[in-house]
TORMAR-336646 format. One line per 2 residues: number of its first residue (from 1); their letters; for each residue y, z, x of N, C-alpha, C. Coordinates in nm, 3 decimals, decimal comma. Layout:
BEGIN
NUM> a> Y Z X Y Z X Y Z X  ...
***
This chain:
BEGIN
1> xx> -10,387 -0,345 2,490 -10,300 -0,252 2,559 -10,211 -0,326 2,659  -10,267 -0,408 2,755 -10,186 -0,483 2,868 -10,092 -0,602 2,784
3> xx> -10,160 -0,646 2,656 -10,039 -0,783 2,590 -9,968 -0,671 2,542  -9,922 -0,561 2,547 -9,811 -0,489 2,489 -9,685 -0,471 2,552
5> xx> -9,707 -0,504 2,701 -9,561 -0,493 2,797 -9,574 -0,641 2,781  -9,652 -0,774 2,785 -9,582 -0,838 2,787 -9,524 -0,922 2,671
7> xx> -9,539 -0,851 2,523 -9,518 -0,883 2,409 -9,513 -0,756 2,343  -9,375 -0,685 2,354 -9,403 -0,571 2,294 -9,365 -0,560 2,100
9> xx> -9,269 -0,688 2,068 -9,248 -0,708 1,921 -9,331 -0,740 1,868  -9,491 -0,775 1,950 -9,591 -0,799 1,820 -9,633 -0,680 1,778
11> xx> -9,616 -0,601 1,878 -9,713 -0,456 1,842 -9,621 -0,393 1,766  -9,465 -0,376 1,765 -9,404 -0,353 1,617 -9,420 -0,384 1,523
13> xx> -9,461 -0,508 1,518 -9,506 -0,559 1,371 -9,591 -0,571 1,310  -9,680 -0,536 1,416 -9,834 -0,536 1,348 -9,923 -0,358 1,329
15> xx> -9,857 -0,305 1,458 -9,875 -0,122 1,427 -9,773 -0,082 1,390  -9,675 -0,103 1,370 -9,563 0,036 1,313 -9,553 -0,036 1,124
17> xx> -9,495 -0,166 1,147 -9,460 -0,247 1,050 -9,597 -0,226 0,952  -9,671 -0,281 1,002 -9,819 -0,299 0,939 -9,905 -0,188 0,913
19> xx> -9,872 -0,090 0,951 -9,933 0,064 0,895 -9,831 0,118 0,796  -9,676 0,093 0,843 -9,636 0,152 0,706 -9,641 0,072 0,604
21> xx> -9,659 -0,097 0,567 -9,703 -0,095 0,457 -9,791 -0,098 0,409  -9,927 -0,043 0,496 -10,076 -0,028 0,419 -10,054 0,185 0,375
23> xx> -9,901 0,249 0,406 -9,879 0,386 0,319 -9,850 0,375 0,234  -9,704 0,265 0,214 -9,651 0,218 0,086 -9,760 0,190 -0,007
25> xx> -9,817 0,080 0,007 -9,925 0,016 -0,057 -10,025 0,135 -0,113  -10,041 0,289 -0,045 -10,134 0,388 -0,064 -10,038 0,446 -0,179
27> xx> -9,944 0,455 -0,103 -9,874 0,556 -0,182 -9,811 0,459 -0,335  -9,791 0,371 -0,349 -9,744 0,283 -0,481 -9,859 0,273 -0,544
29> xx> -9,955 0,253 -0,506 -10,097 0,198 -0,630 -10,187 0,292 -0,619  -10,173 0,492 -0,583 -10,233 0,597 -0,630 -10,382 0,565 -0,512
31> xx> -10,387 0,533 -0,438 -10,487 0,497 -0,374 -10,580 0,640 -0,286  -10,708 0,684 -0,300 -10,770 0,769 -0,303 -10,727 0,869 -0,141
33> xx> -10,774 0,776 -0,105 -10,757 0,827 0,036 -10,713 0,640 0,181  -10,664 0,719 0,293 -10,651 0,591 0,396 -10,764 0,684 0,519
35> xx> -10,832 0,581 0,594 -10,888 0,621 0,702 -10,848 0,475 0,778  -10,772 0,534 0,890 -10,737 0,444 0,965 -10,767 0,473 1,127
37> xx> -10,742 0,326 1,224 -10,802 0,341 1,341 -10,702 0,375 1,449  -10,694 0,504 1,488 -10,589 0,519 1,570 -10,663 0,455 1,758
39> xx> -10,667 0,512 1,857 -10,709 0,492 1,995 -10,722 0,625 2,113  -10,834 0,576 2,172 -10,818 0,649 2,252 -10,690 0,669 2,433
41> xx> -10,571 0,547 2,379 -10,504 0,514 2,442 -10,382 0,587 2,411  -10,376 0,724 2,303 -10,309 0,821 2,249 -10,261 0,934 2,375
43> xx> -10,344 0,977 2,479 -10,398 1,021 2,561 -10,346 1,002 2,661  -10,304 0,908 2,699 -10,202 0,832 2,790 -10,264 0,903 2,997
45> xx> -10,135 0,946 2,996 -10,119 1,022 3,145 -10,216 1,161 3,145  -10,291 1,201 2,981 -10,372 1,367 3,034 -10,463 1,306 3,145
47> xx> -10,484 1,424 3,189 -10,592 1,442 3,308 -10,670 1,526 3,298  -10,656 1,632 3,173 -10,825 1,736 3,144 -10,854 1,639 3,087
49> xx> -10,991 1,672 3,108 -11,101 1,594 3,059 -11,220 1,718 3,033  -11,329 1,635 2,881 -11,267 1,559 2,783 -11,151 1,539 2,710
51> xx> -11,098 1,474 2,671 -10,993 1,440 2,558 -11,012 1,540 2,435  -10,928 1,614 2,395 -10,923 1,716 2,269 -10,821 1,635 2,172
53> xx> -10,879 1,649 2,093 -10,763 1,602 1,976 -10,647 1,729 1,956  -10,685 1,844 2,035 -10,553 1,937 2,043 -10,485 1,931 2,109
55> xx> -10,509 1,820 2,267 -10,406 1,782 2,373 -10,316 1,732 2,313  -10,222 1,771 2,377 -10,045 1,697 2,396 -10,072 1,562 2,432
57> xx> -10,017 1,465 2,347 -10,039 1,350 2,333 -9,890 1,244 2,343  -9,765 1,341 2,432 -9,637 1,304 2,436 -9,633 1,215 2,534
59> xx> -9,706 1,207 2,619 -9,708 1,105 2,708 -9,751 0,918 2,764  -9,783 0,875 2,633 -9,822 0,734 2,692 -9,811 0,654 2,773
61> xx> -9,887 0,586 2,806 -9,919 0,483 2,969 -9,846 0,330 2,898  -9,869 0,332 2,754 -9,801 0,185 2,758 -9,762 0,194 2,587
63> xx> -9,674 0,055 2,579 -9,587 0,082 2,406 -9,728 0,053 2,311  -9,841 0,030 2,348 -9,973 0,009 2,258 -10,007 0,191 2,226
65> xx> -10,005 0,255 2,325 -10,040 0,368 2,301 -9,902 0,461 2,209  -9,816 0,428 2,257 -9,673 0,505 2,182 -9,687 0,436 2,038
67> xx> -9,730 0,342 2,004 -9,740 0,252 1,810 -9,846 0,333 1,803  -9,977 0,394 1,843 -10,064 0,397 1,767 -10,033 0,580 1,726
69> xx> -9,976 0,635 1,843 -9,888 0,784 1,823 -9,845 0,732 1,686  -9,739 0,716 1,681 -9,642 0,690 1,619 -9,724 0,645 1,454
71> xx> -9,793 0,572 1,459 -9,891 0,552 1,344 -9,915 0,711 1,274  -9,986 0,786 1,373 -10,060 0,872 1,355 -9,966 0,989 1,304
73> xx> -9,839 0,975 1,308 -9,703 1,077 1,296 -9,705 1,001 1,152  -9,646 0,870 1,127 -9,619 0,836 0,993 -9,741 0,829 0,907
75> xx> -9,832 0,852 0,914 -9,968 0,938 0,838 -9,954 1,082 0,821  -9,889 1,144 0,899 -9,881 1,305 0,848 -9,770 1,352 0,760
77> xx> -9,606 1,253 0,795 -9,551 1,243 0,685 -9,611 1,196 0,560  -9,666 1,110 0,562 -9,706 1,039 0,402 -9,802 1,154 0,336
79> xx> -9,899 1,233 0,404 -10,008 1,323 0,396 -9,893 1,452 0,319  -9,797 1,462 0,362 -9,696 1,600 0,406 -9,606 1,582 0,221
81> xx> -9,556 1,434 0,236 -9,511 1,417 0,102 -9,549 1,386 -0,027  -9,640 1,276 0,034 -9,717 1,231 -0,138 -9,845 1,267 -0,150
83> xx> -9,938 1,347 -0,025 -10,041 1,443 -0,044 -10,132 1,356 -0,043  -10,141 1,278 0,027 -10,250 1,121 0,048 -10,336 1,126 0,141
85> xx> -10,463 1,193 0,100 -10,556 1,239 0,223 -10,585 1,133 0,321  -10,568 1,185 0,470 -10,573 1,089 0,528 -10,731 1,091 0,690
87> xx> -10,745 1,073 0,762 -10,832 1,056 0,844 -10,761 0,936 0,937  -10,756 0,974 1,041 -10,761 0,911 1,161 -10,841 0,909 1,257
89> xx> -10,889 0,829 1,293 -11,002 0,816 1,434 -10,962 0,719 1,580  -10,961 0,835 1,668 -10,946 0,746 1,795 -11,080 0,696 1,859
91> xx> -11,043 0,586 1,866 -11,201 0,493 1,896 -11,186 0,480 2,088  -11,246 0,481 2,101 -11,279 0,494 2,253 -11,378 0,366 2,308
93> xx> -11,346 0,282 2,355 -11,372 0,147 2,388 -11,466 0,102 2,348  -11,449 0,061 2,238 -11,550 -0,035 2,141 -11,600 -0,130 2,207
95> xx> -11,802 -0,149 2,172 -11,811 -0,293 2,168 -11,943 -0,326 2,144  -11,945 -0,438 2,115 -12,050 -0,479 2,002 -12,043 -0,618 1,998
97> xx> -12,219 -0,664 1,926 -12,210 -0,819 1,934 -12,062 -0,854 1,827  -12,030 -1,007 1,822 -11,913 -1,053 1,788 -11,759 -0,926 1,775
99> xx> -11,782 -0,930 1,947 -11,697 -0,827 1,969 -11,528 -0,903 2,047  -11,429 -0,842 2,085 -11,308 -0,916 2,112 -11,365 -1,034 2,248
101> xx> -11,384 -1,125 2,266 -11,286 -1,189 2,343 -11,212 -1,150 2,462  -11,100 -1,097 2,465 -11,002 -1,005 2,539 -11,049 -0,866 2,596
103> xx> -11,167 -0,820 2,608 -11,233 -0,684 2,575 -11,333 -0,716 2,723  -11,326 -0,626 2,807 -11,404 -0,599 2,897 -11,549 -0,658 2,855
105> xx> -11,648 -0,617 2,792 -11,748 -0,642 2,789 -11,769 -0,738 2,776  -11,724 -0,818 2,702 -11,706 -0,976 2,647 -11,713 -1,052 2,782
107> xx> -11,589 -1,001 2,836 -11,519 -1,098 2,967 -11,615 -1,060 3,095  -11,667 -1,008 3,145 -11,754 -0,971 3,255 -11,882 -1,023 3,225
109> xx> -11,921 -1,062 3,073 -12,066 -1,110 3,057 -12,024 -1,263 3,111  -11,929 -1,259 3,051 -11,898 -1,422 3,030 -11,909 -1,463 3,175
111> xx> -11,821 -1,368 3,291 -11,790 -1,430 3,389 -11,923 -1,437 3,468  -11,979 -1,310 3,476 -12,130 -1,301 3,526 -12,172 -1,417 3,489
113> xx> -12,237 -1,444 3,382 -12,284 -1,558 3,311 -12,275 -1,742 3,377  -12,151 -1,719 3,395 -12,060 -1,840 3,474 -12,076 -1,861 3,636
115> xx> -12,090 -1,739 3,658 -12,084 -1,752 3,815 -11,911 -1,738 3,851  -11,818 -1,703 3,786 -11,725 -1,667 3,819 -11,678 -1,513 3,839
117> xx> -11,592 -1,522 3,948 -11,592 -1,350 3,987 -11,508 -1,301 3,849  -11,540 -1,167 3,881 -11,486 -1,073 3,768 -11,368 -0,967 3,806
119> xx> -11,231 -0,953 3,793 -11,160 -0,899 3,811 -11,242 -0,717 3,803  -11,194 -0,634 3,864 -11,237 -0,475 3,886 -11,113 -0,438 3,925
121> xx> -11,047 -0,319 3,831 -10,910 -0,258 3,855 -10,936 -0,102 3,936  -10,820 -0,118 3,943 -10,815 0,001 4,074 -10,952 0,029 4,175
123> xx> -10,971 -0,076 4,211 -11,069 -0,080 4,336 -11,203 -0,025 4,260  -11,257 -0,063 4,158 -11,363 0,056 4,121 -11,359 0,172 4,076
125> xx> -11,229 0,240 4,053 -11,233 0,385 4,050 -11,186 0,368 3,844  -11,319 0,372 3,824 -11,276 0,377 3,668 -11,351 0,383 3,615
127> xx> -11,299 0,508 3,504 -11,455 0,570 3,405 -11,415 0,556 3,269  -11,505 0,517 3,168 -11,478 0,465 3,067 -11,559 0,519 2,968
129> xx> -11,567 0,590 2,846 -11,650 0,613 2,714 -11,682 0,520 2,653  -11,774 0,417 2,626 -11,792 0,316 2,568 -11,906 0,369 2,447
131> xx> -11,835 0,293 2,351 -11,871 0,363 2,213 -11,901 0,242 2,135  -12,029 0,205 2,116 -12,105 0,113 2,033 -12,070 0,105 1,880
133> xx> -12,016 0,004 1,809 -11,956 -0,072 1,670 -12,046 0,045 1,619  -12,225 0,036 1,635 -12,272 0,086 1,474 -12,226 0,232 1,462
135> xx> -12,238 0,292 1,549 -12,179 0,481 1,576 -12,022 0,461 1,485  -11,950 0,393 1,504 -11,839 0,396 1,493 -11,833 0,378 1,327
137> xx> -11,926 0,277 1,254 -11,923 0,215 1,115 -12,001 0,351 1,076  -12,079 0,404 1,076 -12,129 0,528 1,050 -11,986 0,582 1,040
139> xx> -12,016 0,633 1,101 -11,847 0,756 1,109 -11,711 0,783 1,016  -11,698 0,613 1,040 -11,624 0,548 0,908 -11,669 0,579 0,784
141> xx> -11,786 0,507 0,742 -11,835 0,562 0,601 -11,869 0,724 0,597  -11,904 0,814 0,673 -11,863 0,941 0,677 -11,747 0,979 0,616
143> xx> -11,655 0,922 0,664 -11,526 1,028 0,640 -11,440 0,942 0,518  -11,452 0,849 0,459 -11,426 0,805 0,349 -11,554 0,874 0,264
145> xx> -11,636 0,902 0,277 -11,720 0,997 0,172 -11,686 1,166 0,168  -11,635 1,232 0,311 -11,576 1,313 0,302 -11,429 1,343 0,348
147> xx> -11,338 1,289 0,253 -11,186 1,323 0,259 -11,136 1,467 0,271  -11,052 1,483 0,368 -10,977 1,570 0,406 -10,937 1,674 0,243
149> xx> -10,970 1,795 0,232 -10,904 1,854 0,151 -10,759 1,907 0,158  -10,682 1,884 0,035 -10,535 1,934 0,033 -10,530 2,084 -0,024
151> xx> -10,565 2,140 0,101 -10,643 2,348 0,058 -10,539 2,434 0,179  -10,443 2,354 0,210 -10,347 2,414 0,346 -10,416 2,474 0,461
153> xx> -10,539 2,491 0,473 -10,650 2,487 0,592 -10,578 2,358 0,724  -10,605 2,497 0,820 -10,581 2,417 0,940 -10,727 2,308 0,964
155> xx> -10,680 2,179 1,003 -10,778 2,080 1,010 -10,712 2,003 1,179  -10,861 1,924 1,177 -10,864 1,848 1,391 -10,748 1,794 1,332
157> xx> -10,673 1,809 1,457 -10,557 1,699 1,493 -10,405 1,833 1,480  -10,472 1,913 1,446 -10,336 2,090 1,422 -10,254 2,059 1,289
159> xx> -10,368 1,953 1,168 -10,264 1,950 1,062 -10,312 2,074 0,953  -10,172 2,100 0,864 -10,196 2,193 0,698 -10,200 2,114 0,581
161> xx> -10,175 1,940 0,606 -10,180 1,875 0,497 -10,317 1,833 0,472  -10,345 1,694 0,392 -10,461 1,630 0,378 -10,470 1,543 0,487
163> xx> -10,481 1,572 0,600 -10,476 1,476 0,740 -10,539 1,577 0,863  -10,656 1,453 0,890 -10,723 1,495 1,036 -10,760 1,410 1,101
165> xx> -10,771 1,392 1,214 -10,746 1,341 1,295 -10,822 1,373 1,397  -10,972 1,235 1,455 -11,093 1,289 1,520 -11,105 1,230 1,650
167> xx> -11,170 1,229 1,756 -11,203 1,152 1,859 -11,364 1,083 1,851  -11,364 0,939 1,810 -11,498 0,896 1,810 -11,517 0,823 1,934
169> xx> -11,630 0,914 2,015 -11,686 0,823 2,122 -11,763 0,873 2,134  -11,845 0,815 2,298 -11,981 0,837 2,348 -12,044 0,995 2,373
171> xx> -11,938 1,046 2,394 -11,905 1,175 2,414 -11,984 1,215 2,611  -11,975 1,083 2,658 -12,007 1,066 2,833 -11,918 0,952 2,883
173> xx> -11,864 0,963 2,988 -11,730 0,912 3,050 -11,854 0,789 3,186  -11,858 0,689 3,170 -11,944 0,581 3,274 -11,847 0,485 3,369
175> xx> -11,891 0,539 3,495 -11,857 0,457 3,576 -11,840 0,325 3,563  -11,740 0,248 3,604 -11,724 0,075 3,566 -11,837 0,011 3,642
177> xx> -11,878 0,072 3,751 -11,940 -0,008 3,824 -12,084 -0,004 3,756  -12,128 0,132 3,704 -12,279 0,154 3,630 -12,221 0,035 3,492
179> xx> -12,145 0,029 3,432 -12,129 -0,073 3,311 -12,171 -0,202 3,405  -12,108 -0,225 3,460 -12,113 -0,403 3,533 -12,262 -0,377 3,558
181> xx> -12,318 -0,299 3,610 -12,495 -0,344 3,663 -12,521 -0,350 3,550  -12,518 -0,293 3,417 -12,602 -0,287 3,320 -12,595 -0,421 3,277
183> xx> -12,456 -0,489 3,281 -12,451 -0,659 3,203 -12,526 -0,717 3,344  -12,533 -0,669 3,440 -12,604 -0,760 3,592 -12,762 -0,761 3,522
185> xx> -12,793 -0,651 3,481 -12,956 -0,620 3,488 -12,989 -0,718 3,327  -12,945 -0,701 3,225 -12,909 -0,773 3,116 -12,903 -0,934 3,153
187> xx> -12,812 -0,951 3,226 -12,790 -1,091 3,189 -12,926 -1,164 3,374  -12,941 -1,073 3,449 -13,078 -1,127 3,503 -12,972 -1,198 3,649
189> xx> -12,860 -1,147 3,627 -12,786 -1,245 3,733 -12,661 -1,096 3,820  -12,623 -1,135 3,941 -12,541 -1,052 3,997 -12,400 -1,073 3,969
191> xx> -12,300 -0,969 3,966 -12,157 -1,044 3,968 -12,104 -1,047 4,104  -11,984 -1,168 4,089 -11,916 -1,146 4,203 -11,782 -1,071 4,166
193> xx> -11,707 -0,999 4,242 -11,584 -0,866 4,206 -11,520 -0,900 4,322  -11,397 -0,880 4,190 -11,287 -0,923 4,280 -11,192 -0,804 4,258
195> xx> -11,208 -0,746 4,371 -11,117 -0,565 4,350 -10,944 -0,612 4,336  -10,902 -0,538 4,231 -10,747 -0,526 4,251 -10,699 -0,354 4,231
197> xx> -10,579 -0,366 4,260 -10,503 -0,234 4,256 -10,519 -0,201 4,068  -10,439 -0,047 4,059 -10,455 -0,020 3,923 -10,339 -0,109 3,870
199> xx> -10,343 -0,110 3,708 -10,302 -0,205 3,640 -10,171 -0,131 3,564  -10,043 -0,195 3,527 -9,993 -0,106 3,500 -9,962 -0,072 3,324
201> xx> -9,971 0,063 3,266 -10,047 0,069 3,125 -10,192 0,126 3,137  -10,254 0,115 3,252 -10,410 0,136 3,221 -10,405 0,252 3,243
203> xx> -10,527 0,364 3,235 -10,559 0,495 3,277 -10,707 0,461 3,363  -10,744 0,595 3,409 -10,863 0,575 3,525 -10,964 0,606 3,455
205> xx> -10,935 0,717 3,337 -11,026 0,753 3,289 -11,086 0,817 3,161  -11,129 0,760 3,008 -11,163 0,812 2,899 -11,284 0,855 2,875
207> xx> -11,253 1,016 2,792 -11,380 1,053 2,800 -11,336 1,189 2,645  -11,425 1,120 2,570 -11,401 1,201 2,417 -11,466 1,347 2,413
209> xx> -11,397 1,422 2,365 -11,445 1,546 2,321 -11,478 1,516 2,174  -11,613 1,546 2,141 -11,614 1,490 1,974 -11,650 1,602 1,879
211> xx> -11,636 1,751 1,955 -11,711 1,810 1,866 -11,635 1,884 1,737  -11,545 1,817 1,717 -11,451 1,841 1,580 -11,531 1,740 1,491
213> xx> -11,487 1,608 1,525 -11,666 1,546 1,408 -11,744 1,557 1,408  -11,834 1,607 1,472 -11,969 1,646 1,481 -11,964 1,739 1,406
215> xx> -11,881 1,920 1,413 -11,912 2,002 1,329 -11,860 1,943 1,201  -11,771 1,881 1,145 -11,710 1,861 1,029 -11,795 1,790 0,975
217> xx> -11,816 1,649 1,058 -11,902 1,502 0,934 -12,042 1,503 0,982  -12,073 1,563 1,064 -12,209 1,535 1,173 -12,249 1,419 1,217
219> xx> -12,115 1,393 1,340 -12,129 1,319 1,398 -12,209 1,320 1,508  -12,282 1,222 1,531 -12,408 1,219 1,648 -12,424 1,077 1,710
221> xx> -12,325 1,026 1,818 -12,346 0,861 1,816 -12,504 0,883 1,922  -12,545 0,767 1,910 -12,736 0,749 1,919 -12,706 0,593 2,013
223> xx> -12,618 0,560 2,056 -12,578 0,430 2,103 -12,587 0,400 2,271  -12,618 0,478 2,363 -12,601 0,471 2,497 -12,586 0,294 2,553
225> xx> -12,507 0,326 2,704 -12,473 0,182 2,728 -12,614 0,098 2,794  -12,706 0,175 2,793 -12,806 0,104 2,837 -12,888 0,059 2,759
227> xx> -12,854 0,052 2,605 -12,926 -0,005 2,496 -12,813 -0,130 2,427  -12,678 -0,052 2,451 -12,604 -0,149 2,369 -12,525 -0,282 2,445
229> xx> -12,515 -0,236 2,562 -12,492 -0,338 2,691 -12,607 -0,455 2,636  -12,721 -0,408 2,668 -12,823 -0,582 2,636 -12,856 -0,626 2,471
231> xx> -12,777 -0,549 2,421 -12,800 -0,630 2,297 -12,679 -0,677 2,301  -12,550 -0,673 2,327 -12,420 -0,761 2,341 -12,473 -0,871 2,391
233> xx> -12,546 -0,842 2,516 -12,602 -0,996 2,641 -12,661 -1,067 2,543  -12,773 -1,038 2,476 -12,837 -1,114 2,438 -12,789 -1,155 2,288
235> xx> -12,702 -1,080 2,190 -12,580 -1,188 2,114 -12,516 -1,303 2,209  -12,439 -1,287 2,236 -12,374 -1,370 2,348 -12,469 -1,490 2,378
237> xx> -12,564 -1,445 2,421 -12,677 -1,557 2,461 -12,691 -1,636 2,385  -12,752 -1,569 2,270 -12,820 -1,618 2,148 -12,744 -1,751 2,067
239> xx> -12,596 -1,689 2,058 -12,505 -1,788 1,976 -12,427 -1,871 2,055  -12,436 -1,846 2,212 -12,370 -1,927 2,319 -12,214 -1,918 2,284
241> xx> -12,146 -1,781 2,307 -12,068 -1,750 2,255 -11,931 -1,777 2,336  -11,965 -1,814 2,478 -11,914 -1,863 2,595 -11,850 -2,007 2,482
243> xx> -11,887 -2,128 2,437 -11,877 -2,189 2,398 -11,811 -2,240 2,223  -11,849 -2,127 2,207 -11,778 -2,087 2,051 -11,614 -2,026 2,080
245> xx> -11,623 -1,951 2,182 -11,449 -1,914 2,187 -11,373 -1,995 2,235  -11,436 -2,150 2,318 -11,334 -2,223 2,348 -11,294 -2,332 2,257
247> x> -11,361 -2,357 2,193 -11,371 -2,432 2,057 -11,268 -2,442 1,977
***
């Protein structure tokens, strides 16, 4: 989200460019169905909370969140014309062993780990849905087993085509500071925090409403951050992963 103001032509080319030719590609070689990964960065400036996949979603905080809109629009055309069932899922801050690099969880183990302080945006004031890889791969194979029907039924996301459109997360919004103790208590060591102002692009706060997948695919994530926090630590540990990314 933040390399998007300061590189905003990659994210053309890799979300606008690069989703329409994985439609083309659907739509030229008869391809069954697409389930693709939209964000929970769709969401932008709302402030009800939870997140509905029926909120107004006109507002984005940064051009990462306006590509993945914009994704999610050129999926309902393609759905609208060539009838190409589709599924979208906004993922709500992923993470998991051999997880990004660039990604909060990653970077705060690491720094903990190090003894180097850890950047904290907007002074602490930030709540986050953190939604564990396996919940998420579930979900996935869910909804590629059950594709959207083309029956003109209103479906999540306010479409009449073969396109819906879900919110996958924790379905509980966690304080940054309860995340950081959990990698503190995990990794056996304290951090040092280094408070800054809010960031600009970021929001204060995600928090999924999921019960459009739940009634539809029966969705149920089983992942809380106090189970999946120390199994990241102890990947990390395990493969000395501090050392593998500088490599």
């Amino acid at each position: 989200m933040r390399y998007s103001i300061d590189n905003p032509a990659a994210y053309v080319r890799s979300n606008l460019a690069g989703h329409l030719n994985v439609l083309e590609l659907a739509r030229h070689h008869g391809v069954a169905q697409v389930v693709y990964a939209s964000s929970s960065s769709v969401y932008g400036a709302n402030r009800a909370m939870p997140f509905r996949v029926e909120d107004r979603v006109d507002h984005p905080s940064s051009l990462y969140a306006a590509t993945e809109r914009a994704d999610e629009l050129m999926s309902e055309t393609y759905a609208h014309l060539f009838r190409i069932p589709q599924t979208g899922l906004r993922f709500f801050t992923v993470y998991e062993p051999w997880g990004r690099p660039d990604m909060a969880v990653w970077k705060f183990t690491q720094a903990i780990l190090s003894g180097v302080p850890i950047d904290v945006c907007n002074h602490d004031k930030m709540r986050r849905d953190f939604t564990y890889n396996d919940d998420i791969v579930a979900e996935i194979i869910a909804s590629l087993d059950r594709p959207p029907a083309d029956d003109g039924a209103l479906k999540s996301g306010g479409f009449t085509t073969p396109h819906r459109i879900y919110n996958i997360g924790n379905n509980r919004s966690e304080e940054l500071m309860d995340m950081i103790a959990t990698i503190e208590q995990a990794c056996g060591r304290r951090a040092h925090t280094n408070m800054l102002p809010m960031l600009d692009g970021d929001v204060v706060d995600t928090y999924a409403d999921i019960q459009a997948i739940a009634d539809d695919l029966g969705y149920a994530p089983t992942t809380p951050i106090s189970v999946g926090l120390p199994r990241f630590v102890d990947w990390f540990q395990a493969c000395d992963a501090d050392a593998w990314v500088h490599e």
